[in-house]
Backbone bond lengths (Angstrom), bond angles and torsions (degrees), N, CA, C in turn:
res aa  C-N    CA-C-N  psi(-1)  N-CA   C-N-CA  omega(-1)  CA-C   N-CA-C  phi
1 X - - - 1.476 - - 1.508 112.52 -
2 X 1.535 119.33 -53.45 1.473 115.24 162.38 1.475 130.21 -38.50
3 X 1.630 106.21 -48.00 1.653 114.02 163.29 1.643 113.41 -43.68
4 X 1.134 119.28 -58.95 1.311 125.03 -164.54 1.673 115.31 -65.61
5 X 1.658 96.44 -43.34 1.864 83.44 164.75 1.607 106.06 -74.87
6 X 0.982 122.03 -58.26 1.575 99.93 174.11 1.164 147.24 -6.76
7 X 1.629 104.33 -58.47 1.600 132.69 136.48 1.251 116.71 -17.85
8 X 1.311 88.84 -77.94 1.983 96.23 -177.27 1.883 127.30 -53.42
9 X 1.363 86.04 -38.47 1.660 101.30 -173.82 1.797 86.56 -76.60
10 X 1.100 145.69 -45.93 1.336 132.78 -163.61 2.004 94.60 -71.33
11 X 1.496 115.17 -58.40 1.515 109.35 -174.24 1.135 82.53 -65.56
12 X 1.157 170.55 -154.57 1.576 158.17 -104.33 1.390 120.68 7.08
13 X 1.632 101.34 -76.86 1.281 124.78 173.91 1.875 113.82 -48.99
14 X 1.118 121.14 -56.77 1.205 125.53 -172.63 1.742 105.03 -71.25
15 X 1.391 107.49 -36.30 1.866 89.46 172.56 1.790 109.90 -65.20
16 X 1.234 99.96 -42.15 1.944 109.69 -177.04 1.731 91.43 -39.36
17 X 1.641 119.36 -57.08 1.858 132.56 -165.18 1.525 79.33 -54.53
18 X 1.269 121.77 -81.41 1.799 109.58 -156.63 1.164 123.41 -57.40
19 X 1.547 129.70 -38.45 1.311 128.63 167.93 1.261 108.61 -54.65
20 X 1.653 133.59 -60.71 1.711 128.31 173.96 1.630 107.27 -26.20
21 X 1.380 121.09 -62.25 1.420 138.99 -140.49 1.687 73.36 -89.74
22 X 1.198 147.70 -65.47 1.356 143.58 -160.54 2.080 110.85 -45.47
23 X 1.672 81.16 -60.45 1.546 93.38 167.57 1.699 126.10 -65.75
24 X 1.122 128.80 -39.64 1.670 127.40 163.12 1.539 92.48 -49.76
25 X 1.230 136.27 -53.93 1.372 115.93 -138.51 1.746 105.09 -70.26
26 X 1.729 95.54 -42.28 1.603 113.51 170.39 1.370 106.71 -43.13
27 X 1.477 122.28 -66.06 1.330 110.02 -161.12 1.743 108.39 -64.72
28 X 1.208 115.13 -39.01 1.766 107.50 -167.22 2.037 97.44 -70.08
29 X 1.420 78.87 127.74 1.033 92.72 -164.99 2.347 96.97 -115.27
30 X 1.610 103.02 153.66 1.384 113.39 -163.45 1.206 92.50 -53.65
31 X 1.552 120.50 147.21 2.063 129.78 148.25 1.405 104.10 -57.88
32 X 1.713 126.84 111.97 1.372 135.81 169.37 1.707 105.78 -35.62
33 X 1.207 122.18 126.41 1.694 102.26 166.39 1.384 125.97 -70.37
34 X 1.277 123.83 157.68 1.840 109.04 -159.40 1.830 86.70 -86.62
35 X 1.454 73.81 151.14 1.808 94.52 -179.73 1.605 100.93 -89.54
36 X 1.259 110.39 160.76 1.697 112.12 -170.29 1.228 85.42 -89.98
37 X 1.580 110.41 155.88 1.450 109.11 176.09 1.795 102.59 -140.74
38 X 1.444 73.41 148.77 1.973 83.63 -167.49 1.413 108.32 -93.75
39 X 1.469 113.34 39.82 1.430 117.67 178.09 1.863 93.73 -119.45
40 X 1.062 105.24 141.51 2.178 110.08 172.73 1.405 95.73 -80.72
41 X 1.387 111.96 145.89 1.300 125.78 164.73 1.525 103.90 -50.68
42 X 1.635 92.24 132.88 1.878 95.05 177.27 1.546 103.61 -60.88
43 X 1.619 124.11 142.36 1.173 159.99 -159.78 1.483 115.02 67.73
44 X 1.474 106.88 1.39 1.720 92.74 -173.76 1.157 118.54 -83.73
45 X 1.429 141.10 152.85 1.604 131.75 171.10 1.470 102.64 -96.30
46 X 1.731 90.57 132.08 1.707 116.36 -178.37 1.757 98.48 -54.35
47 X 1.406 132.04 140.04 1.206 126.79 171.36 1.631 109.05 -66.60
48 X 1.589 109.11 164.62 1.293 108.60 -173.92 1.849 101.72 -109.02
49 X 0.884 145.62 164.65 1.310 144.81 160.00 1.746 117.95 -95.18
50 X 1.087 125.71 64.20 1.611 87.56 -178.55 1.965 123.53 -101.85
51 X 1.693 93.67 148.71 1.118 112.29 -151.97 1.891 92.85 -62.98
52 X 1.363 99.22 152.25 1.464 121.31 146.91 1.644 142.83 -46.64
53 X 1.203 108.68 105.32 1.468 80.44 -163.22 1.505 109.33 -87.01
54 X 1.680 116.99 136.01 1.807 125.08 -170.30 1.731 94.15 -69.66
55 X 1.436 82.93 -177.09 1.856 98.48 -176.47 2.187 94.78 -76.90
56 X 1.129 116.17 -0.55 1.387 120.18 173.22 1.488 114.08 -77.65
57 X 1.207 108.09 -15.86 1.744 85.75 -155.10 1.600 89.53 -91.62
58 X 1.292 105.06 178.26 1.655 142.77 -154.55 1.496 86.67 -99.30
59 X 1.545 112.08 121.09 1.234 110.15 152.46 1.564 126.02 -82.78
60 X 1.406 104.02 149.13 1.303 83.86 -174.90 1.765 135.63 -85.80
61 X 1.859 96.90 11.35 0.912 108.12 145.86 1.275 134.39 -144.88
62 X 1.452 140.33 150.56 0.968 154.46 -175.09 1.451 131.20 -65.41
63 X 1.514 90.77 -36.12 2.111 94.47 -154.12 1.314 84.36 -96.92
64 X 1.564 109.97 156.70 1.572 138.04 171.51 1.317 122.96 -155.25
65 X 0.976 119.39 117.75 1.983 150.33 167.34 1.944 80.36 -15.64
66 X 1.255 97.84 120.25 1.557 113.67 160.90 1.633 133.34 -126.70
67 X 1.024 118.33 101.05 1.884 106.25 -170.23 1.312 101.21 -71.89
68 X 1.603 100.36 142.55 1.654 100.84 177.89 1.311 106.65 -145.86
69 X 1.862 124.25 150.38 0.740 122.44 -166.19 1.556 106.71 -105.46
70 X 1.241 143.07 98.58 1.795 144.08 162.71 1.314 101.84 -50.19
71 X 0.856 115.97 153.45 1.970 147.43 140.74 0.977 104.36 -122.37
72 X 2.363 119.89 113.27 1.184 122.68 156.93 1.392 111.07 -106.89
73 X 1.305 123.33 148.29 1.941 129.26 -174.17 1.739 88.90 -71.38
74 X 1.536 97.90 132.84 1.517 97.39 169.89 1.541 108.08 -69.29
75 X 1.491 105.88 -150.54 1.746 100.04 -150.48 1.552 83.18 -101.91
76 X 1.584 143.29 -54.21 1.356 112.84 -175.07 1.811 131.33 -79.11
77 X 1.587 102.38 21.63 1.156 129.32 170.30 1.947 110.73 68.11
78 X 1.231 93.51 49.61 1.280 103.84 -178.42 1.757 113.03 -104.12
79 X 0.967 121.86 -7.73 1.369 117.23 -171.49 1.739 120.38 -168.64
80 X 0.709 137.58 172.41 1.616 139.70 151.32 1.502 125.91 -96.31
81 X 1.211 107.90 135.71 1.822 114.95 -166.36 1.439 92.02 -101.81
82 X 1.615 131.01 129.03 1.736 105.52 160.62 1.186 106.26 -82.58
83 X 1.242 128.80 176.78 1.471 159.36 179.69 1.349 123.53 -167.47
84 X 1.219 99.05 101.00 1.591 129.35 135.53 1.320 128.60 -2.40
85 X 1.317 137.76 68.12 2.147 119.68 154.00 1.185 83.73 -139.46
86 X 1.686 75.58 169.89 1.775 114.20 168.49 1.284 89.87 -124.90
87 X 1.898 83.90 140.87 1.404 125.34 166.66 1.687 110.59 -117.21
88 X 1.401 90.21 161.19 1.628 117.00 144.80 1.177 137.35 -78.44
89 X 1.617 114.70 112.32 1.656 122.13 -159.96 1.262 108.05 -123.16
90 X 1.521 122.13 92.90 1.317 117.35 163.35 1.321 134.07 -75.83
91 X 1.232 115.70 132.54 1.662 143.71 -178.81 2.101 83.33 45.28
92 X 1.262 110.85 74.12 1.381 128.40 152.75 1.329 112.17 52.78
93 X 1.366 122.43 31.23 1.225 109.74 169.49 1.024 130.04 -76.92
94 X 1.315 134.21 21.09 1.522 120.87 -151.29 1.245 133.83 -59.97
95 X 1.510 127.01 -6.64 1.445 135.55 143.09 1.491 135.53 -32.19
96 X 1.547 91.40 -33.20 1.863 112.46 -160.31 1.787 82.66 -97.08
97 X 1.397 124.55 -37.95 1.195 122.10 177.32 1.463 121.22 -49.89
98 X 1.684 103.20 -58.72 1.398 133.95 154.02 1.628 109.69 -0.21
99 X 1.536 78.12 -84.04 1.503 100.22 -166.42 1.354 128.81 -60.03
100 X 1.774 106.24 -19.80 1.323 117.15 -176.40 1.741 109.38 -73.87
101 X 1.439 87.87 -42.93 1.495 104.80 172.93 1.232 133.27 -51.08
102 X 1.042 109.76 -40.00 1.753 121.43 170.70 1.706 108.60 -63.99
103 X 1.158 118.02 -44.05 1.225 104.77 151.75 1.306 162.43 5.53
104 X 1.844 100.69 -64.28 1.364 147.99 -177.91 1.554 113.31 -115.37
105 X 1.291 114.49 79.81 1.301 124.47 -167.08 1.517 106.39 -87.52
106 X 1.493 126.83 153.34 1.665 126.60 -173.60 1.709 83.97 -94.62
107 X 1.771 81.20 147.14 1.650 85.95 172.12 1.173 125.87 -45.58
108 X 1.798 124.36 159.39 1.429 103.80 -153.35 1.050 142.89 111.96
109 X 1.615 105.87 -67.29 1.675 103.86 -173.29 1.752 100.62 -128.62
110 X 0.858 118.62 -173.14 1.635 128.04 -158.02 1.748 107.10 -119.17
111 X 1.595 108.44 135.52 1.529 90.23 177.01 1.734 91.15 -83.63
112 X 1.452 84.43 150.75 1.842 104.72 168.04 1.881 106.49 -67.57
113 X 1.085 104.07 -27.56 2.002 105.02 -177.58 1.700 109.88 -84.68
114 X 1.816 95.93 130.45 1.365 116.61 -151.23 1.859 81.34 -66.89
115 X 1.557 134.01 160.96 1.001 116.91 143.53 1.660 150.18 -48.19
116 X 1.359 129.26 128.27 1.308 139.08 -138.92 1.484 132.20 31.71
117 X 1.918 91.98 47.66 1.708 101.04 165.21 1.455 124.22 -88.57
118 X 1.557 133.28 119.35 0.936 142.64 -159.71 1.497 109.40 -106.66
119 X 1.678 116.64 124.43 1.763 95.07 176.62 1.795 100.35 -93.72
120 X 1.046 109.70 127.27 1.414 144.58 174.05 1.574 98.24 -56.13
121 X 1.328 122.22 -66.20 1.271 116.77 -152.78 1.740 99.54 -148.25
122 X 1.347 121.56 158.22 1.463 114.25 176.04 2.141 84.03 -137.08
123 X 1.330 85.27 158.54 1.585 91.65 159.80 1.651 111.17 -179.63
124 X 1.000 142.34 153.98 1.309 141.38 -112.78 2.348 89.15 -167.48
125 X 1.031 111.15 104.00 1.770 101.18 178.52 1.687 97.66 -156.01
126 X 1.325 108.06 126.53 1.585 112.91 158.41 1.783 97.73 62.90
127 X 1.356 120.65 10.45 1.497 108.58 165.58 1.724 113.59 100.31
128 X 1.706 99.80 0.26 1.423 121.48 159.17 1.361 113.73 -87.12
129 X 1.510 124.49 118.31 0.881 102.28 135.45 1.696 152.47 -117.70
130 X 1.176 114.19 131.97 1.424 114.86 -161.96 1.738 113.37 -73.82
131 X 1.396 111.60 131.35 1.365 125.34 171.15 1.504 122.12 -114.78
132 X 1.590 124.25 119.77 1.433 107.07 -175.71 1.619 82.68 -133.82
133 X 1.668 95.10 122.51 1.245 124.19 -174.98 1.863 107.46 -106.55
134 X 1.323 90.00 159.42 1.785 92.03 169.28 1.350 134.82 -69.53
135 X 1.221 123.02 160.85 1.396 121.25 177.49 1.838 115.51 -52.99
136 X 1.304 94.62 -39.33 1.780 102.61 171.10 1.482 125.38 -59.00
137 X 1.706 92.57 6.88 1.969 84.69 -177.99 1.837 89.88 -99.76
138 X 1.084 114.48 -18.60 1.610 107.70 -177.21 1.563 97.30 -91.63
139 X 1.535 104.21 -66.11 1.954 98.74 -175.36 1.179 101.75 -27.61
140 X 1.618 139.86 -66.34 1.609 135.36 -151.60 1.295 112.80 -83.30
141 X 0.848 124.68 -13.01 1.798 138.83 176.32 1.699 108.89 -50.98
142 X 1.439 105.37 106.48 1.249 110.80 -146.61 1.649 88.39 -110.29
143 X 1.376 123.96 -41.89 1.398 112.51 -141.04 2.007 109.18 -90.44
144 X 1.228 112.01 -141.88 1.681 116.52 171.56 1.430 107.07 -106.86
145 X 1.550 107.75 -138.55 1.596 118.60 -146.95 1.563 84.86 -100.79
146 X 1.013 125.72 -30.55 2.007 134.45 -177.72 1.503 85.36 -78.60
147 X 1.261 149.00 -105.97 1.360 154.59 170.54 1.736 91.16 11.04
148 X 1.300 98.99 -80.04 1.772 96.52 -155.02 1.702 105.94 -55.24
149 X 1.515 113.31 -31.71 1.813 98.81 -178.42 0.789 106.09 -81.44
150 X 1.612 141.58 -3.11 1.459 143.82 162.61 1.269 113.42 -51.24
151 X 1.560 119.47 -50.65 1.270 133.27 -163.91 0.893 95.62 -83.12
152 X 1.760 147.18 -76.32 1.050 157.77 -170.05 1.216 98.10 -45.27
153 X 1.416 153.22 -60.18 0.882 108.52 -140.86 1.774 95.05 -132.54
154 X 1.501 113.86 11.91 1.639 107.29 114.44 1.623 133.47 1.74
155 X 1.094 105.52 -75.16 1.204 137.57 -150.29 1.782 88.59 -87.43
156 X 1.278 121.86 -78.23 1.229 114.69 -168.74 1.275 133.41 -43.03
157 X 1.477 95.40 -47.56 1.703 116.83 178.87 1.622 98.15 -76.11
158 X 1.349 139.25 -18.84 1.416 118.91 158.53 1.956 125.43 -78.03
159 X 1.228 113.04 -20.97 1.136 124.40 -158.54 1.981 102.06 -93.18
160 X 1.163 96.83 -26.12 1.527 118.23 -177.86 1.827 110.89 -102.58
161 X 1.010 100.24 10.18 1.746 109.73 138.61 1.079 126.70 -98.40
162 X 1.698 113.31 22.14 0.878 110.91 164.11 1.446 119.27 -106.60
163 X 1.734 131.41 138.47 1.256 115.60 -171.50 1.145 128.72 -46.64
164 X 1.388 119.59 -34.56 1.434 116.18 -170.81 1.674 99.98 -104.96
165 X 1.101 164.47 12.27 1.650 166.76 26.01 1.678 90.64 70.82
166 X 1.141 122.67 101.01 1.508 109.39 142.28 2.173 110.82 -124.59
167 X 1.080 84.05 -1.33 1.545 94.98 -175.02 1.629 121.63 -139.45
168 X 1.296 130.16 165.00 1.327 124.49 -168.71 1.507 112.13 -136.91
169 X 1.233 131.90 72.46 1.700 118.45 -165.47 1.787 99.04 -82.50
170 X 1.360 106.35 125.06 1.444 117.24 154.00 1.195 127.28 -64.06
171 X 1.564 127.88 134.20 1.542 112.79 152.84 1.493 98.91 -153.71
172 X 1.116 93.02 148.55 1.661 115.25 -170.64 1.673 113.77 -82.57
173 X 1.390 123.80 124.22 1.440 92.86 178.33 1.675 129.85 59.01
174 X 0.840 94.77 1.64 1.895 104.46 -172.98 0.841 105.82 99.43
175 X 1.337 151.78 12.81 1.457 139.81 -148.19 1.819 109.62 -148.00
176 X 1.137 128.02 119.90 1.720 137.78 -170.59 1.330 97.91 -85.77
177 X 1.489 116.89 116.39 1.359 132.90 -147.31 2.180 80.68 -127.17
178 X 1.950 102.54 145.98 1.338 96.76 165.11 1.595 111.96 -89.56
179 X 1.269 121.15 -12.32 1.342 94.13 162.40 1.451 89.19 -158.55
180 X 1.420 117.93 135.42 1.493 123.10 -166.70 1.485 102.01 -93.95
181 X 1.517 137.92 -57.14 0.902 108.52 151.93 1.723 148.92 -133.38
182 X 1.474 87.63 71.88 1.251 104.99 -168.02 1.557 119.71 156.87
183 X 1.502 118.29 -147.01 1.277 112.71 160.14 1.200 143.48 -49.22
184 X 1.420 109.44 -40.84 1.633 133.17 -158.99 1.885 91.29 -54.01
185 X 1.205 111.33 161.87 1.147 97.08 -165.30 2.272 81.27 -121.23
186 X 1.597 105.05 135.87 1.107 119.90 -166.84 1.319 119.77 -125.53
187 X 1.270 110.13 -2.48 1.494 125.92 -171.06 2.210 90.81 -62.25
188 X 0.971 106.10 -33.04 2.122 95.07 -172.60 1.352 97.00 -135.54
189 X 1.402 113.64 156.51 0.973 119.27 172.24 1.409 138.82 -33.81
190 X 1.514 128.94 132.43 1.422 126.14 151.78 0.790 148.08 -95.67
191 X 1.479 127.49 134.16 1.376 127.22 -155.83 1.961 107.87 -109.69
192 X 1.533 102.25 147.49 0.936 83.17 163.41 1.348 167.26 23.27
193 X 1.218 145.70 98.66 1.827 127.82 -170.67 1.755 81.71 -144.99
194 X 1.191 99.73 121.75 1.981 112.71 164.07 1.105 98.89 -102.36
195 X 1.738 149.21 -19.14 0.782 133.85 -166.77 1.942 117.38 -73.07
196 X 1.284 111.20 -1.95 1.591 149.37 -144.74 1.825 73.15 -97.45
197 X 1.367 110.50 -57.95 1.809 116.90 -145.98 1.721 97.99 -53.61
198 X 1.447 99.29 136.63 1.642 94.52 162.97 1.285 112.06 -118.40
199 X 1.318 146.43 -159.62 1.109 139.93 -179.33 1.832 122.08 -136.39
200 X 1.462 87.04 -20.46 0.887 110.18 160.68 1.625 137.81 -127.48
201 X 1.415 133.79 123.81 1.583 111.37 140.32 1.169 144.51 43.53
């Protein structure tokens, strides 16, 4: 009879162990996983993104160091001298540069531009390039038939160092003149003449 409660009090005891251990397991319940949160840790700085700039965007500057080659008519108008500088060429003009330049002749040699000749317009297509100059490059046009291929072609043989330059069409005022000033015949483009180049003085 002692055995048998014994019995009992031990299966007693051991259901009380599994029910305890049954019930803890129920109550512990999973750690929530942390949710991401779209707030920055207080003191941190939010990162910044900055964009890329494409082959579109605008520089913010324009001008760039250009070597250029002049031809000025020496002084008894026998030939062309080249000359050598670099300029400053904004947003690619280097024609308008060109032209300013010829202007400003090194002691010595003569600018080819009649006084108060203005280029009006430049434009550059298919290896022409077109020049429409002022009425003041003919009104002031002082000299002869040596004088005028001086000037004229001044101008060509500088403008056609340029890679894409193989030609030079004149027009006066807007207007394609057969000879602007003089004989030379101007009605189409001119090309080139090295035979013009001197080397010297």
């Amino acid at each position: 009879m002692p055995r048998l409660i014994n019995k009992i009090h031990i299966l007693s005891l051991i259901s009380l162990l599994l029910i305890a251990t049954f019930l803890a397991g129920c109550n512990s319940g999973k750690t929530p996983e942390a949710q991401p949160s779209n707030n920055p840790p207080a003191g941190s700085t939010p990162a910044t993104t900055t964009p890329t700039p494409s082959a579109d965007t605008p520089s913010s500057s324009t001008s760039q160091s250009v070597k250029i080659t002049l031809y000025f008519p020496n002084s008894d108008a026998s030939g062309l001298i080249p000359v050598e500088r670099t300029v400053q060429v904004a947003n690619q003009e280097v024609i308008k540069a060109m032209f300013t330049e010829l202007s400003s002749p090194p002691a010595g040699l003569e600018s080819p531009l009649p006084k108060g000749t203005t280029l009006l317009n430049a434009t550059v297509k298919d290896g022409v390039a077109t020049l429409d100059l002022s009425g003041d490059f003919k009104k002031n046009f002082g000299g002869g038939s040596s004088a005028e291929v001086m000037t004229m072609y001044s101008i060509v043989n500088t403008l056609t160092t340029l890679s894409d330059v193989h030609s030079v069409q004149f027009l006066l005022e807007g207007k394609k003149l057969d000879g602007i000033l003089g004989s030379l015949d101007t009605s189409a483009p001119l090309t080139r003449n090295d035979s013009l180049i001197s080397k010297t003085n």
